[in-house]
N, C-alpha and C positions, 0 to 999 in steps of 0.2 A: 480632442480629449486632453489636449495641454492646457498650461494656465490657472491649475488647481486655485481658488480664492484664500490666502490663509491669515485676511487680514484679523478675523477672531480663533483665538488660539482656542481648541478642540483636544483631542485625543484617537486614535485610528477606530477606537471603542464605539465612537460615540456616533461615526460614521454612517450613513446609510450604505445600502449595497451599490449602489450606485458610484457614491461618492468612492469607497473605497477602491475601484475599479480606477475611478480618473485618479485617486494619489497614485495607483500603480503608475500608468502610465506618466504621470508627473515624475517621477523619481525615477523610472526608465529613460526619459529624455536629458534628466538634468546628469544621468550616468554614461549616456552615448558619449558624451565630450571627451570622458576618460580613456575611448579604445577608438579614439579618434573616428568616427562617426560622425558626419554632417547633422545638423536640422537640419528635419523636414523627410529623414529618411523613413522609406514605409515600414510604419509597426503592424506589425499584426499580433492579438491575443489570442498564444495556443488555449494556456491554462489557468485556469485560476482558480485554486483549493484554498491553499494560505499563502503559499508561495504564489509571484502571477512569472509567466514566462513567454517572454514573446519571442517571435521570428524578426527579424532587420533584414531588410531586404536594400540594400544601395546598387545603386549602377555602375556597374564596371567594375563590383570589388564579389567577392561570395559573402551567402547569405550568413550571419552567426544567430545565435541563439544566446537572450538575456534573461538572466534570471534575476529578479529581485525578491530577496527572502521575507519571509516575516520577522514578525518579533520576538523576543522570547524565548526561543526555538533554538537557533545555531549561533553560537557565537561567534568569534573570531576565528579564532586557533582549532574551533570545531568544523569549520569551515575550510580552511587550509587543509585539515586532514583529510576530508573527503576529497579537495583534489588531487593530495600529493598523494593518494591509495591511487586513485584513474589511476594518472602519468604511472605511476611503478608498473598499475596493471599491465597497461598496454606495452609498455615498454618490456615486461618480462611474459606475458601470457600470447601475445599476439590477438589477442579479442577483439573485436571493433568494439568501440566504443569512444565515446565525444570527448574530444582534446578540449582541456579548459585553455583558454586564451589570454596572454597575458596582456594590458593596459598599457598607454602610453608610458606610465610610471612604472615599468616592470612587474607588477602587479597581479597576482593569481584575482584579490579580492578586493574592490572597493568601497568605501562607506561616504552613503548619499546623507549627508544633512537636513532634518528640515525643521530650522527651530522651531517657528511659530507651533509645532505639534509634540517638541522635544523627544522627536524620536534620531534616530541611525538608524541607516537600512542598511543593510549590507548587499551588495550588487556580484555577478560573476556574468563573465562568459564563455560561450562552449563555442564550438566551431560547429558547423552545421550539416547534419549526417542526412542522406537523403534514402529514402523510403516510405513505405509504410506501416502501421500495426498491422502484425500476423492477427489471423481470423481462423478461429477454431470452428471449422463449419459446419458441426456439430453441437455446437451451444446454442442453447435455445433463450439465454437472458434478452437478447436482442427484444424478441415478441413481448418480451414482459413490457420493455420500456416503450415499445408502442402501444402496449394496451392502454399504462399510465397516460399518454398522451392524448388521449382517444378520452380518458374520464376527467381529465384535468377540471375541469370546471365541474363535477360534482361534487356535495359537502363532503369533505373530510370525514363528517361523523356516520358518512353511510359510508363512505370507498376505504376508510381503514379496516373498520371488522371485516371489508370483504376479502381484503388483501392478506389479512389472519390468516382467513377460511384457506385462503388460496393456498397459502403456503403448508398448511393442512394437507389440502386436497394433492399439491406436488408430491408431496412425500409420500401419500397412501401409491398414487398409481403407479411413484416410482419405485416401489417395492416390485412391482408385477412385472416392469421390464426385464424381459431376461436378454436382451440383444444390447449391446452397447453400439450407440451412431457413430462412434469415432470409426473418420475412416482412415485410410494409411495413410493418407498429407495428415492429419491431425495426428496421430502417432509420432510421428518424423518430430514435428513442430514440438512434443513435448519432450522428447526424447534430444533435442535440442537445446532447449530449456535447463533439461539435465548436467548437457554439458558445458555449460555457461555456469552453473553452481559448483559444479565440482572442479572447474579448472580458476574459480575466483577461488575455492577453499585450498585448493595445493597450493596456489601460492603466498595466502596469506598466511600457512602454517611456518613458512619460511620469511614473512614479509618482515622487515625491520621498521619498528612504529620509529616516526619522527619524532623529535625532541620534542615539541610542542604539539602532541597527540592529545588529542578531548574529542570523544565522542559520545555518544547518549548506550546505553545497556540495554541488551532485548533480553534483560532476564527475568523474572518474575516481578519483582519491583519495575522493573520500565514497563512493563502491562498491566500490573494491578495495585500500585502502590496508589494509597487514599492518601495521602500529601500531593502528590505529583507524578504523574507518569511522563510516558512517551504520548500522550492521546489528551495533551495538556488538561492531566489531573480528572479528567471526567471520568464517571462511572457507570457502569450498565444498570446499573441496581436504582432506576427512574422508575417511578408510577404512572409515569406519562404513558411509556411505554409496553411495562410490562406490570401482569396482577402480582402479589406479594407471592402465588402459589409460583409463579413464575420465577419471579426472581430468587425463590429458595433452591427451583432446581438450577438455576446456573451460579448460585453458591455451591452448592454440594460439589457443581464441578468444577470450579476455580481449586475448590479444597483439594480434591482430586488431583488435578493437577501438578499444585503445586509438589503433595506426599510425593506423588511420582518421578518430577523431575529433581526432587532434590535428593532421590534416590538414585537417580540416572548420573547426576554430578557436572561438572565443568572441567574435566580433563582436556588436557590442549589437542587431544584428539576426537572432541568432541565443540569444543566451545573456541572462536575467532572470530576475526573481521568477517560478515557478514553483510549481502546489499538488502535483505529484510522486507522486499517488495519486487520481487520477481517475476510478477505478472504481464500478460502477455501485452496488457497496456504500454507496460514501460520499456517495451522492443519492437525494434525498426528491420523489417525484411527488406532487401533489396535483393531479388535473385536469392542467391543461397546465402549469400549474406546477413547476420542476424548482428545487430547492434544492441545491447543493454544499457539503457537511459535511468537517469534519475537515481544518482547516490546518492539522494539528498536523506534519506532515513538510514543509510549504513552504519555499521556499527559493530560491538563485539556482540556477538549472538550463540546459542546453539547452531551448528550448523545446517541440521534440520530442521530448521525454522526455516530455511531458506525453501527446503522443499513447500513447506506447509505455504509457504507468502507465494507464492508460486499458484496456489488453486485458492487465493483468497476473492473473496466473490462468488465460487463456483462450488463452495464445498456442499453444495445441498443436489448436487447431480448424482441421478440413479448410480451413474456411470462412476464416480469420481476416484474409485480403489481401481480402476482400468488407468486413468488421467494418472496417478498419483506412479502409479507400477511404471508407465513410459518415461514418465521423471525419471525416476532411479534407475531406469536400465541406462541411460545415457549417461548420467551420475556415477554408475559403477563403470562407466568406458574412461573415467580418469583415475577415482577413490572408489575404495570397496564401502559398501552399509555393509555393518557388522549387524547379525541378528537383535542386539539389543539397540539400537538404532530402529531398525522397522517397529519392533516394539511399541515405540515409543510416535512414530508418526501421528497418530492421529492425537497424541498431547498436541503436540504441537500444532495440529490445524486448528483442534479447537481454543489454543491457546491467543494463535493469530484472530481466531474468527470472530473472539469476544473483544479482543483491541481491535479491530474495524469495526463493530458495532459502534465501540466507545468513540472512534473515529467518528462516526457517521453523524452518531448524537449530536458530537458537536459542531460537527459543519452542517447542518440539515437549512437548509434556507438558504448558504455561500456556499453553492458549488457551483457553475458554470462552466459547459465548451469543455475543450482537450482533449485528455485521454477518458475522462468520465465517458461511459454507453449513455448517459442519459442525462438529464437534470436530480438531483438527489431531489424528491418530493417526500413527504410523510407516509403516502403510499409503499413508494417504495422502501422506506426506512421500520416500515409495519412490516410489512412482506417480510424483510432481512431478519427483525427480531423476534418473528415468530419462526422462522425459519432455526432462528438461534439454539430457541429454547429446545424445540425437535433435536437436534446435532444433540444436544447438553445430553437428552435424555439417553440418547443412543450410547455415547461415551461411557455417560456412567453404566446401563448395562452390561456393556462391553464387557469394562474394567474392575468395576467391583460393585456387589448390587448393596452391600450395608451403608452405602453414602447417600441412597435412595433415598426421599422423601417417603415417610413411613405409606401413604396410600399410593403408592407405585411399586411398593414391594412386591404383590400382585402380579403384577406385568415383567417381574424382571428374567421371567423364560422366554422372551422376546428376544430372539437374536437380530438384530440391526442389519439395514443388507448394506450398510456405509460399512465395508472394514477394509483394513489395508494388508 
């Protein structure tokens, strides 16, 4: 996969998927020389969203973990600050979590050249944590992404309105469930979860930002700003994907949201350093040991956001105000949720759930391998936004029914069985 051709100068843009796979690994090899790494050492590709990361595997030395960044995304000194948050973390929290590695040139970060495309990539490495993903043996997403696998080769324009329906069809019969499947190891595991948010937030209320601190906002502008966000600038508000009836209800609840939280406010007991993606993807069991990977989207955030990034993917389960309650009971075995905190929980899911939408949009086609359950298809990104639109509608009942699109007023005696 080495050997990239770059004798006609391009752009990463212009790339097919393919190609952009081999510049990863091109620019991973031409970055092994910096942390003194042989060619020819075995790469293997965990992931590849925007960021790609692989495993090095050499003989006679342990395995590290490279990451090479995208573009656009993390700069320098934004970059340095996610590592120099780890090293404090672990050094003041006792956490496991992956020690970044410094470079022959004492170097937390390096930057890989490659003119003929006039880009810099920025490169890191971690040390190599061994485990597996926890598996919540209760979540049923698994089946889904077999089903998609199973239909893969039918049209599009029959397998999406099905996957609508579908997401229709979840939500009617998970109304009916009155039993929740989590069993005590999924408990423990969330209630885990908890405690890994709540002992990053004690110590970042104390944390000393470095001199050269830049990191990206998980405040309302980093999720809905029409300039730029965190979700590079896309928006939910596609035709592709959603009818105009649609997209009105998940303005109503953007609106929503934001009256709410800006009534909730950014006090330092409420708003900090934040990892922003907490999900059970981005942690490594080993025995009782639980590892928290991937600071790569940290940032200053609500602190409840971290709850909400925590059940992102999963907030369409019958079950999810059971999932959300095990969080917070391990949550309050560091920091207390103050009642206007709970309050506010489900802004926040839905706040996360329409930035991974916007996520999704725009990686739909580049996702492969990792910690991805599945291949991102159209199917599944129909499923998500129909899914979406249900959550939008629920909220707003919830929380106030005048922000209702005027032919849903109707329906807004409807108590939602998602509350928290």
């Amino acid at each position: 996969m080495s050997g990239m051709d770059y004798a006609l100068e391009c752009t990463f843009e212009t790339l097919t998927f393919e190609e952009k796979i081999r510049h990863f690994y091109d620019v991973a090899e031409r970055a092994m020389e910096r942390w003194n790494i042989p060619a020819g050492t075995a790469m293997k590709l965990l992931n590849f969203t925007e960021n790609a990361t692989f495993c090095l595997e050499r003989t006679g030395a342990p395995k590290v973990i490279l990451r090479v960044h995208r573009l656009d995304y993390a700069k320098l000194n934004n970059i340095r600050t996610e590592l120099q948050w780890l090293i404090d973390l672990k050094r003041e929290t006792g956490l496991s979590l992956a020690s970044p590695v410094e470079s022959k040139n004492g170097l937390l970060v390096e930057t890989v050249d490659t003119p003929a495309m006039k880009e810099e990539r920025h490169v890191v490495c971690f040390e190599y944590v061994d485990g597996k993903v926890p598996v919540d043996t209760s979540d049923s997403n698994e089946g889904v992404g077999k089903l998609i696998q199973r239909i893969e080769k039918i049209p599009d324009k029959i397998t999406i309105p099905l996957f609508k329906k579908a997401a229709v069809l979840y939500e009617i019969f998970g109304r009916t469930q009155r039993k929740s499947p989590l069993k005590p190891v999924d408990r423990k595991l969330y209630r885990q979860v908890g405690i890994i948010a709540g002992t990053l937030h004690k110590q970042t209320k104390q944390w000393k930002y470095p001199e050269f601190y830049e990191r990206m906002e998980w405040n309302l502008e980093g999720t809905f700003g029409s300039e730029w966000n965190n979700f590079y600038g896309v928006s939910y508000r596609s035709a592709k994907w959603f009818s105009q009836k649609e997209i009105a209800i998940i303005d109503a609840c953007v609106e929503l949201i934001k009256i709410r939280l800006e009534a909730y406010g950014k006090g330092a007991e409420r708003y900090g350093m934040i990892h922003s993606d907490l999900r059970l993807a981005n942690l490594l069991k080993n025995g009782e040991r639980i590892t928290a990977l991937d600071f790569d989207d940290c940032g200053r955030g609500w602190y409840m956001y971290d709850i909400a990034g925590a059940v992102g993917f999963i907030e369409h389960r019958p079950d999810i105000s059971e999932v959300v309650e095990e969080i917070l009971r391990g949550y309050e075995s560091v920091l207390p949720v103050l009642p206007r905190d709970r309050q506010e929980i489900w802004t926040f899911i839905m706040m996360r759930r329409i930035g991974l939408l916007q996520s999704l949009i725009y990686r739909i086609g580049c996702v492969m391998g990792g910690s991805e359950a599945t291949e991102l298809t159209p199917e599944i990104l129909a499923f998500y936004a129909k899914g979406t639109v249900l959550l939008a509608k629920n909220y707003l009942r919830r929380y106030n029914t005048k922000f209702l699109p005027e032919d849903m007023k109707e329906e807004a005696g409807y108590r939602p069985m998602h509350s928290a």
